[in-house]
KOLVORO-581143 format. One line per field, with one value per residue (C-alpha): residue number from 1; x, y, z; residue in one letter. Coordinates in nm, 4 decimals. Layout:
BEGIN
k NUM:...
px X:...
py Y:...
pz Z:...
r A:...
end
This chain:
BEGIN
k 1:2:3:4:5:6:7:8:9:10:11:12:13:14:15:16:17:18:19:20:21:22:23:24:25:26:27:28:29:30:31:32:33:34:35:36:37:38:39:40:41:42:43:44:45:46:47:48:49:50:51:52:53:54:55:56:57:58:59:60:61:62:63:64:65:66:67:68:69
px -1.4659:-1.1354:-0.8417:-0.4989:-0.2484:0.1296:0.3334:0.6428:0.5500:0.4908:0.8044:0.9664:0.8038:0.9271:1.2572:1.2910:1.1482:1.4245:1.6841:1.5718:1.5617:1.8884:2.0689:1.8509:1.9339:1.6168:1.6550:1.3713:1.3357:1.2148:0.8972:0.8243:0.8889:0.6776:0.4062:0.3636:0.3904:0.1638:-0.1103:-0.0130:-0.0720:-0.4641:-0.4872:-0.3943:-0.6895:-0.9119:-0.8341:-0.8713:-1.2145:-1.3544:-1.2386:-1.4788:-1.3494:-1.3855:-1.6418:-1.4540:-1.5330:-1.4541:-1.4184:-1.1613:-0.9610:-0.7606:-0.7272:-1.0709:-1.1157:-0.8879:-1.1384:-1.4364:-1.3144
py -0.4594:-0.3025:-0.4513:-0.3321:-0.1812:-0.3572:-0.1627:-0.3365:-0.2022:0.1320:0.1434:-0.0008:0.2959:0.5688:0.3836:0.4133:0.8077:0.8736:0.7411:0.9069:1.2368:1.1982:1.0667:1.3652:1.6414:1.7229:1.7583:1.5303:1.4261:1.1124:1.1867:1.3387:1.0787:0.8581:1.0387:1.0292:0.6805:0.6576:0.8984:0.6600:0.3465:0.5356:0.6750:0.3401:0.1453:0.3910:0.3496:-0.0648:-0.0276:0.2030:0.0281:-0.2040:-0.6036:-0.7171:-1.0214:-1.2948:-1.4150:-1.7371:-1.5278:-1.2636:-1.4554:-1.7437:-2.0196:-2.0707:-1.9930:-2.3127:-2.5091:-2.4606:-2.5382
pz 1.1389:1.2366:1.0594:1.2128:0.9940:0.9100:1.1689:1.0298:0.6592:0.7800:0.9742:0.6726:0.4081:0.6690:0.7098:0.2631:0.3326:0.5645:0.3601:0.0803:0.2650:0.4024:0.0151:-0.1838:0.1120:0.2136:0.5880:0.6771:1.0642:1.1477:1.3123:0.9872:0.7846:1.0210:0.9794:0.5910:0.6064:0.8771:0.6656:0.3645:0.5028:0.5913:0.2415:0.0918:0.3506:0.2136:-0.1320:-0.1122:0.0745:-0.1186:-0.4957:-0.6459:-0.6188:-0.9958:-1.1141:-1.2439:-1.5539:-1.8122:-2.0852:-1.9048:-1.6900:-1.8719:-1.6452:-1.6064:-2.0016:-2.0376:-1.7958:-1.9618:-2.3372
r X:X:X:X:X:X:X:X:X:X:X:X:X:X:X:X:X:X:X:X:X:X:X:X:X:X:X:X:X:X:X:X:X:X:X:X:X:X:X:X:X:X:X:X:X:X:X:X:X:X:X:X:X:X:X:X:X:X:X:X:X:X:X:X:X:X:X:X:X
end
């Protein structure tokens, strides 16, 4: 299943890049900036699909230690 990615986020991340760029004097143009958040926003996709999702259990998570005493 294709999820789509947060276009607003990503402009938002090269938005903070730009800035950054621009405060630090690093001479970074837009589209570049873009485009690292754009191959960030993959890497990070990557990253969440591939990483395990963690069993919950009583003894590790405290709320539902509380409901079992």
């Amino acid at each position: 299943m294709s999820r789509k990615f947060d276009r607003a986020a990503i402009m938002r991340d090269a938005h903070g890049r730009f800035r950054d760029g621009r405060r630090l004097g690093l001479g970074w143009s837009w589209s570049q900036c873009l485009k690292t958040a754009w191959a960030a926003a993959r890497l990070r996709r990557e990253w969440e699909e591939r990483r395990p999702t963690p069993a919950i259990s009583a003894r590790n998570h405290s709320s539902l230690a509380r409901r079992a005493a």
